[in-house]
C-alpha positions in Angstrom: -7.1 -0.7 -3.9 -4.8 -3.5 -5.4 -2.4 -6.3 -3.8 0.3 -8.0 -5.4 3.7 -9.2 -5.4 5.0 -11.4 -2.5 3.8 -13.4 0.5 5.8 -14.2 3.7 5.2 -17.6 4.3 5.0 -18.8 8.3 8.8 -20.3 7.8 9.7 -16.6 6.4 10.2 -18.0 3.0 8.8 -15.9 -0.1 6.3 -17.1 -2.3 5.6 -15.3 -5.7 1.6 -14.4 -5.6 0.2 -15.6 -8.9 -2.8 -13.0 -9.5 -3.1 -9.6 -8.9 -6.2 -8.3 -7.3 -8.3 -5.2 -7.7 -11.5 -3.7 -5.3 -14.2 -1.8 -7.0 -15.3 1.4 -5.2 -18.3 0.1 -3.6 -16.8 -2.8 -1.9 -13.8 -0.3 -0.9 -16.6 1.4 0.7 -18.1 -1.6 2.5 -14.2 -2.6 3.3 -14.0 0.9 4.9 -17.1 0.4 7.2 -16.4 -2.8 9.0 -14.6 -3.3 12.1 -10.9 -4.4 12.8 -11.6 -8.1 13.2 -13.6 -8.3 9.9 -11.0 -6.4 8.1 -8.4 -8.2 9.1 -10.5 -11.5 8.1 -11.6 -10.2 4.3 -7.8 -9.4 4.4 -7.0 -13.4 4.8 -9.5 -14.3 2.2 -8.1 -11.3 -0.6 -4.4 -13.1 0.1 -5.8 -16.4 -0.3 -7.8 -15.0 -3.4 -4.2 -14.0 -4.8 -2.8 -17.4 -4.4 -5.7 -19.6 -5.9 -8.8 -17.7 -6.8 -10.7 -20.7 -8.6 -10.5 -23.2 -6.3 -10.8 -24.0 -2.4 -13.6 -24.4 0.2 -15.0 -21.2 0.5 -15.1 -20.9 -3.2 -18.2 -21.1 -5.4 -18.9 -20.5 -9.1 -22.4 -18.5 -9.4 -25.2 -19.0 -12.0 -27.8 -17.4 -13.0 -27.2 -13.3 -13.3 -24.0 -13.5 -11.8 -22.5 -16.3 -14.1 -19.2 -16.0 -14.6 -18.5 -15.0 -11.2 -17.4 -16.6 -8.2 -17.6 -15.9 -4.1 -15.3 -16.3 -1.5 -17.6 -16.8 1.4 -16.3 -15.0 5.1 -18.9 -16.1 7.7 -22.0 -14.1 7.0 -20.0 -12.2 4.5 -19.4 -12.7 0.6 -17.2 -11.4 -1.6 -18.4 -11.8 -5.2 -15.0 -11.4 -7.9 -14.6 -12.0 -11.5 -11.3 -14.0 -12.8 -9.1 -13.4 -15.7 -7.0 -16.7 -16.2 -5.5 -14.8 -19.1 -4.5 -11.4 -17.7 -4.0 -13.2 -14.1 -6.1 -10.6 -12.2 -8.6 -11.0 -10.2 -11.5 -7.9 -10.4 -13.7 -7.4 -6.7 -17.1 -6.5 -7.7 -19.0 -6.6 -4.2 -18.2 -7.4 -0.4 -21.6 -7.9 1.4 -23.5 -9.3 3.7 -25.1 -13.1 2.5 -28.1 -11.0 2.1 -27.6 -8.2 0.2 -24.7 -9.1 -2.4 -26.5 -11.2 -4.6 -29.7 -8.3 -5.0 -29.6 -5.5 -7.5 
């Protein structure tokens, strides 16, 4: 699954999404699973991801065996991601529960 190109703003105005977004399988899979309400929330936070992916409240930078990585957090739900500044894409490695995505 990937998103990109352009966001209606409230006023109807355009705005040119800056990174380009992909889902790995298993949190397509996840995605797939969950109800409208939660889909339609993950859906917020992968637009918001496309706008600014480094920075915002929800946003942490993980250490440890996930360094490198970041999550978006979604209530009791995490969305883990990787970042390429360079190649302007942003790479969904995991949509969990606060549980289970940071266990192998």
């Amino acid at each position: 699954m990937r998103t990109s190109g352009q966001a209606v703003l409230k006023n109807g105005l355009r705005s040119k999404k800056m990174y380009e977004v992909s889902v790995a399988h298993e949190a397509e899979k996840y995605y797939k699973k969950q109800d409208k309400d939660t889909k339609r929330r993950i859906n917020k936070c992968i637009d918001n991801l496309t706008k600014e992916p480094l920075f915002g409240p929800h946003i942490k930078k993980l250490h440890g065996e996930l360094e490198g990585k970041h999550r978006y957090e979604v209530g009791g739900i995490r969305i883990v991601y990787e970042v390429s500044s360079k190649s302007k894409t942003v790479d969904i490695r995991a949509i969990r529960c606060r549980g289970d995505v940071y266990k192998r």
